[in-house]
DOKOLLUM-211702 format. One record per residue: residue in one letter; x, y, z of N, C-alpha, C in turn; residue number from 1. Coordinates in pm, 1 decimal. Each point is the difference from the previous one (the first is absolute). Layout:
BEGIN
{site 'A' {X Y Z} {X Y Z} {X Y Z} NUM}
...
# end
This chain:
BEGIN
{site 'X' {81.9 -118.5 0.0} {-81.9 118.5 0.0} {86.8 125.7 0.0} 1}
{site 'X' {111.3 -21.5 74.8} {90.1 161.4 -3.4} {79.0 16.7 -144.8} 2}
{site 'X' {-2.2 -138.8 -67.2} {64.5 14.8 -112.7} {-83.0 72.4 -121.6} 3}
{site 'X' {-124.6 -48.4 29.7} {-103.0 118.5 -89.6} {6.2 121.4 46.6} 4}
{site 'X' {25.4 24.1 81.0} {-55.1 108.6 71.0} {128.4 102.4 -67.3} 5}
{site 'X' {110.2 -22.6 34.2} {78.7 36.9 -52.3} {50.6 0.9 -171.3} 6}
{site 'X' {-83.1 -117.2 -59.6} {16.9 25.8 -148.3} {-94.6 84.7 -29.0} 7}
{site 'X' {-103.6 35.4 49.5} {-104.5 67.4 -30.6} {-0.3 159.0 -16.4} 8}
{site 'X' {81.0 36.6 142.6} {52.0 122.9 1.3} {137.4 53.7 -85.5} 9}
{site 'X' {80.8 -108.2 -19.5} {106.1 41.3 -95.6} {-67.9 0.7 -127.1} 10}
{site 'X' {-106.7 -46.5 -86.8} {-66.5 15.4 -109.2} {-10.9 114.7 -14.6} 11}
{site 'X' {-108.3 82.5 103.9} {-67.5 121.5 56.7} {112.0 105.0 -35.7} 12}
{site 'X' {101.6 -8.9 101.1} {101.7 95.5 -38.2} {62.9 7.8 -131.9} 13}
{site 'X' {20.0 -118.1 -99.8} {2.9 13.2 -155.4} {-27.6 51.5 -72.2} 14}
{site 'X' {-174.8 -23.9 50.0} {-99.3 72.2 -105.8} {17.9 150.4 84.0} 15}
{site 'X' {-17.5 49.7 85.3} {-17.5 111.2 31.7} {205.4 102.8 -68.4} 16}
{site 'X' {81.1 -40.3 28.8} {95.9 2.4 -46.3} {-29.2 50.8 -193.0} 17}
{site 'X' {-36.5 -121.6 -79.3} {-19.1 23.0 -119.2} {-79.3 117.2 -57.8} 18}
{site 'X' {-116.8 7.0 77.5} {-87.6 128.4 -36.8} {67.9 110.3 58.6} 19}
{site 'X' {85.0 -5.1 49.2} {76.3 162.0 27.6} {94.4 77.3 -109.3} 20}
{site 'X' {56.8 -164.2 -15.9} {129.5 59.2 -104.5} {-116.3 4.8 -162.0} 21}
{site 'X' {-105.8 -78.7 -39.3} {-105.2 21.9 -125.3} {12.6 135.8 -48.0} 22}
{site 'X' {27.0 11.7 -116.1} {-31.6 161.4 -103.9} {90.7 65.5 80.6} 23}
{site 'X' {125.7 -29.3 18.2} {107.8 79.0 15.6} {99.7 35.8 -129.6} 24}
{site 'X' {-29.1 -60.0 -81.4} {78.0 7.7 -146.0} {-97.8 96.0 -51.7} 25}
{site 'X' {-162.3 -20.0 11.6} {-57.8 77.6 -58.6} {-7.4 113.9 27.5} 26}
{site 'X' {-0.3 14.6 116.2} {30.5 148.3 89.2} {110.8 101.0 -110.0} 27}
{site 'X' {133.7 -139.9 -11.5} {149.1 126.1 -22.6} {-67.0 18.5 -165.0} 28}
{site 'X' {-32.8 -62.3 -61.0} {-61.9 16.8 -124.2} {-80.9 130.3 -47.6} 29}
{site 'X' {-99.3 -12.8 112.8} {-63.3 114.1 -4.3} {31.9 133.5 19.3} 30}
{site 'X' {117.8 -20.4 106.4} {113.9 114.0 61.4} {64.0 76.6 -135.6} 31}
{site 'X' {91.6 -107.4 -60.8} {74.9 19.8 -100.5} {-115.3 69.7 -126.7} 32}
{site 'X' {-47.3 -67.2 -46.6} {-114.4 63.4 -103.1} {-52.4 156.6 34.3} 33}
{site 'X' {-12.6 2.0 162.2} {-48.0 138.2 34.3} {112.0 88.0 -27.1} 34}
{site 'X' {105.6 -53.0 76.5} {123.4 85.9 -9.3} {39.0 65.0 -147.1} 35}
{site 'X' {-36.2 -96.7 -103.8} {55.7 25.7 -164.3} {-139.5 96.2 -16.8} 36}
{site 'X' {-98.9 -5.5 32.4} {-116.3 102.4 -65.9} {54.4 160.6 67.0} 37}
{site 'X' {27.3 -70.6 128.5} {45.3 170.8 77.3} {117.5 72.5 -57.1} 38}
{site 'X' {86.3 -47.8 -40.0} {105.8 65.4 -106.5} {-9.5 28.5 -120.7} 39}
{site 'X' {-94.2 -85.8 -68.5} {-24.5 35.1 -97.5} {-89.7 84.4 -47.2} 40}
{site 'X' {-137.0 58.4 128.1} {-2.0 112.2 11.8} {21.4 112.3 22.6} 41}
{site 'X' {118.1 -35.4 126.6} {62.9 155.7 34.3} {96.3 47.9 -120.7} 42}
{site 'X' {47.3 -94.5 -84.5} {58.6 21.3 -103.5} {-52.8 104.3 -147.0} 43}
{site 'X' {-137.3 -60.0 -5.6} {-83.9 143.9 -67.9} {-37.8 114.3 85.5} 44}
{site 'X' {58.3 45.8 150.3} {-57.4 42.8 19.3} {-161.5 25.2 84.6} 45}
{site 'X' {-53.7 -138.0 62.9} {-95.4 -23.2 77.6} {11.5 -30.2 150.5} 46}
{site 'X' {-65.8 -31.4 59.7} {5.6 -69.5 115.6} {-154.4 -166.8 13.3} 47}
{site 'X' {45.1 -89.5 22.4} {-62.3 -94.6 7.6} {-104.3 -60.2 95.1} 48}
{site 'X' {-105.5 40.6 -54.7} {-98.9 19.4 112.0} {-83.5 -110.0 -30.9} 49}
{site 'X' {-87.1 -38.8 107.1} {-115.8 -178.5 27.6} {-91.8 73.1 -81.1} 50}
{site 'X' {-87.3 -62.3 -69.1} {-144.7 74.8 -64.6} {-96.4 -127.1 136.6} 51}
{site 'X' {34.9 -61.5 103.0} {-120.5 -39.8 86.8} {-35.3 -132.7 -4.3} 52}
{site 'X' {46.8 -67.4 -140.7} {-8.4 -142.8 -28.4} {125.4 -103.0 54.1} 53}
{site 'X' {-92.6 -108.9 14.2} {103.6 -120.0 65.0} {-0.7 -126.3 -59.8} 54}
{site 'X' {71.6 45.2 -118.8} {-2.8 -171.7 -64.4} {140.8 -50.5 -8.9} 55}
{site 'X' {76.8 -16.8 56.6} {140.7 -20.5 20.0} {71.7 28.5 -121.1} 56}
{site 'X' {12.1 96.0 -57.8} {18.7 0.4 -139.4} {58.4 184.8 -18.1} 57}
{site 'X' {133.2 6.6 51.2} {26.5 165.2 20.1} {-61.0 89.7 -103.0} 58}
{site 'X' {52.0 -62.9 -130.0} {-58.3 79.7 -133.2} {-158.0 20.0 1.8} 59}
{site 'X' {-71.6 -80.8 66.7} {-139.3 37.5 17.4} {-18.4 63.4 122.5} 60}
{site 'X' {31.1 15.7 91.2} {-56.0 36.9 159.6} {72.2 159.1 14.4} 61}
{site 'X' {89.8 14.3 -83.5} {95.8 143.8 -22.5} {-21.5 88.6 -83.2} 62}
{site 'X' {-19.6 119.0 -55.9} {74.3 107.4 -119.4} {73.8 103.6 52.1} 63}
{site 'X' {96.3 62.8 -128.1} {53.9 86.2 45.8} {-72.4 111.6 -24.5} 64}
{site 'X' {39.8 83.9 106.7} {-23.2 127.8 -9.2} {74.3 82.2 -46.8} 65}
{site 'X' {-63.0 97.5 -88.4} {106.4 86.6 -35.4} {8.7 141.7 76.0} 66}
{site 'X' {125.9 43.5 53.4} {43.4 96.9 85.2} {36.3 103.2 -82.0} 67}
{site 'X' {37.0 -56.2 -136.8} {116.0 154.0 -17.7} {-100.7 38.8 -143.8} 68}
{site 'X' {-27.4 128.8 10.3} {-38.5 70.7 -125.1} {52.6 -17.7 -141.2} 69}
{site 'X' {-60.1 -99.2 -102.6} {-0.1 16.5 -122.8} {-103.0 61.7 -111.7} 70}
{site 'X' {106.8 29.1 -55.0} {-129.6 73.9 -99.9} {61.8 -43.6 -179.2} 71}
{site 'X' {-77.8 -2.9 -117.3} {16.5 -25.7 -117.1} {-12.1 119.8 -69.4} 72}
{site 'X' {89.2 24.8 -114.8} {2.3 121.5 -24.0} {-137.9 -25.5 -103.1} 73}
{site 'X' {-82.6 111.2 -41.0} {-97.9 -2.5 -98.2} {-119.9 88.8 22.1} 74}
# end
């Protein structure tokens, strides 16, 4: 009986263990992707702002804003 008892709880701590470290790759993924939209807006000139949506998907949940005054001649 203590031998279940004890396989039971080392299972427990496995699974609880596994779901911690889960969507940690996806996390830096998402990091990195954000990071390349944020330069590549401050690069024209914007700042990179949430439009409010949450679909794990930076290019959708983000736009840039534009900060600096352009104008077209015409």
């Amino acid at each position: 009986m203590r031998a279940l008892t004890i396989l039971s709880l080392s299972a427990a701590a496995l699974a609880l263990a596994a779901c911690a470290t889960a969507g940690s790759g996806r996390d830096s993924t998402y990091l990195s992707a954000l990071d390349r939209l944020a330069a590549d807006c401050q690069a024209r000139g914007g700042i990179l702002a949430s439009n409010g949506s949450n679909t794990g998907r930076p290019e959708v949940d983000n736009h840039c804003r534009m900060t600096t005054a352009t104008r077209t001649p015409g």
